[in-house]
N, C-alpha and C positions, 0 to 999 in steps of 0.2 A: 745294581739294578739301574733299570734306564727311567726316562719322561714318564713311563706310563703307572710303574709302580710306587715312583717317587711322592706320585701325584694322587694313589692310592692310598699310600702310609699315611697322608696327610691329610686326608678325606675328610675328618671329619672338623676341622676349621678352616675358612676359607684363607686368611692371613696366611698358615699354617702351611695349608697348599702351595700359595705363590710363593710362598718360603723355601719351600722345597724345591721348586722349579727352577729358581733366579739361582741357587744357592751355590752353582758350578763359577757366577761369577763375583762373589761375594770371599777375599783373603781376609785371612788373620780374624781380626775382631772387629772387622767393618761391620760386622753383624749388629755392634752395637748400636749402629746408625740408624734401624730401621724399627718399628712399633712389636710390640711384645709378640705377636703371635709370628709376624716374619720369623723375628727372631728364633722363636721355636721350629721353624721349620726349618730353618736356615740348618741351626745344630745338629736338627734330626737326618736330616739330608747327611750331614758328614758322619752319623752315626751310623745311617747305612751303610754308608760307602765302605766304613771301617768294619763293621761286623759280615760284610759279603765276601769282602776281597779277604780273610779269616776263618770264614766257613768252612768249617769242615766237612760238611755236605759237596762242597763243590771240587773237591780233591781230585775224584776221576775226573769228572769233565774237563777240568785244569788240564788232567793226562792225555782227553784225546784229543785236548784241542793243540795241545804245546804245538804239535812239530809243525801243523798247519798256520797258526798265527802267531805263533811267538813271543815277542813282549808285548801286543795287544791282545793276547786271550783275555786279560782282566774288560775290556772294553766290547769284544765276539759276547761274554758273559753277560753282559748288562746286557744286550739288546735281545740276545735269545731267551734270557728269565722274563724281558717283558712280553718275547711270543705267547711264554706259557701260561703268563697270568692273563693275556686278551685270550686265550682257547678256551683257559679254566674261569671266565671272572667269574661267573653265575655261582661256585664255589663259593666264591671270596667276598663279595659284593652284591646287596640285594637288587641295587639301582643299574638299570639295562646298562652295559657299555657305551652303546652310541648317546643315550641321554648324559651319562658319566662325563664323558669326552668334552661334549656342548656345552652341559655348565663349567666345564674346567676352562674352557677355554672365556666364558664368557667371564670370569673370576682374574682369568688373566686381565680381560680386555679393562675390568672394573679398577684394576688397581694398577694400571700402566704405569703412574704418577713413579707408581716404587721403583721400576725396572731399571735397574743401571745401565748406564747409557753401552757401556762395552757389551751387554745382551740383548740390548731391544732390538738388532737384525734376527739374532741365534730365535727369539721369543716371536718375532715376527714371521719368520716361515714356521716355526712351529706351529701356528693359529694357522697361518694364511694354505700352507701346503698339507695341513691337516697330517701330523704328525703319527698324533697319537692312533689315530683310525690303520696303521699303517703295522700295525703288529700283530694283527690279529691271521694275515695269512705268511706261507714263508716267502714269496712272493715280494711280498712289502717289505719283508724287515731284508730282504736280498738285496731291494732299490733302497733301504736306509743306510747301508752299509757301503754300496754301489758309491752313493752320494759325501758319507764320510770319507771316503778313499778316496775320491776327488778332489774335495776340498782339502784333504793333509796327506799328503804322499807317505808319510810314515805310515798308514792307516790300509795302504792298498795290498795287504794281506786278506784283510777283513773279511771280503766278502765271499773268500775261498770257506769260510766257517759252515756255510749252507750246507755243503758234502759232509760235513761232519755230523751236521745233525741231521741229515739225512738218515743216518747211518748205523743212529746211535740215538734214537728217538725217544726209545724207553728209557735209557739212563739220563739224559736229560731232562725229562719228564720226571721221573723219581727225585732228582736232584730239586728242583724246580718245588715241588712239596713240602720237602725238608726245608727248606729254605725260606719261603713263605711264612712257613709256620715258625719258624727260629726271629725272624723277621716281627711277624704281629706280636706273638708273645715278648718279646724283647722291648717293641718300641711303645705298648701297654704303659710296661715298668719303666723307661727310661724317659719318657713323654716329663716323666712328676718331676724330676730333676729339673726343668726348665719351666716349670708352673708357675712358679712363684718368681720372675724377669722383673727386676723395674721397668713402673709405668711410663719414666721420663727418657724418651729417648730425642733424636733429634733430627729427628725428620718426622714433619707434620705435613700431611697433602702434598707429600712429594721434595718439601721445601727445607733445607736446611735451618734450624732454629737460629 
């Protein structure tokens, strides 16, 4: 899953969220560097990432993405699951998307102090170039993938994925469901696991103890 579900999963703590956002530049046990709710978000963040890229749900579209993107289909997957959850959020989420979006980013802007310094560019078009608003048509996530494959030439497969889900709408849409729902009920139960985090960590207002 990409930005937009990340930041879903994690909706309901604000820490929690920006934990999950920052959490692509967060190795090993750096995690422990930052206040408990980060922390939580940080690990739930790589609980998606492992329980997606595993899903059995996503098996076909794995199949029709292969011969198109190749060893980036796991990467085609995140961005297009987050098309489906901007189509379906009203499903998933009581609070309109564009208001969702607003406070996410203003949550980001609250806790900047945390951002490590290797994402504050990555975190910074993501607010400034309005990221997350950008999944909601295929259009956008076409320019998000456009703009991925510029900046890392490994990546310039990517945006040939459009055709596929062109193509193949309702299976990724069905997939997309499955998966969702594998996703909330999973991270319910796995949230408790990280509940109980020591208080003392070592970064206070940004600042190394």
């Amino acid at each position: 899953m990409n930005y937009l579900a990340h930041a879903f999963l994690g909706s309901s703590d604000d820490g929690e969220r920006v934990g999950q956002l920052i959490a692509d530049e967060i190795k090993g046990k750096q995690h422990q560097l930052f206040p408990p709710g980060l922390q939580r978000g940080i690990l739930m963040h790589r609980w998606v990432d492992a329980t997606t890229d595993n899903s059995p749900h996503l098996e076909e579209v794995k199949d029709l993405l292969q011969n198109t993107t190749g060893r980036v289909t796991p990467i085609a997957i995140d961005v297009i699951m987050d098309y489906f959850l901007s189509i379906h959020w009203n499903q998933y989420h009581p609070q309109p998307l564009p208001e969702f979006i607003s406070q996410t980013y203003a949550i980001l802007e609250q806790h900047r102090t945390y951002w490590p310094t290797n994402g504050i560019i990555r975190l910074k078009y993501l607010i400034d170039d309005d990221w997350l608003s950008r999944y909601s048509s295929l259009n956008g996530i076409h320019l998000t993938m456009n703009q991925m494959a510029q900046r890392k030439p490994f990546l310039k497969a990517l945006p040939e994925a459009i055709h596929v889900i062109e193509n193949h709408a309702i299976t990724f849409e069905k997939a997309f469901h499955l998966l969702i729902h594998e996703l909330i009920v999973g991270y319910k139960n796995k949230i408790n696991t990280f509940a109980t985090l020591p208080l003392i960590y070592r970064y206070k207002d940004g600042q190394a103890k």
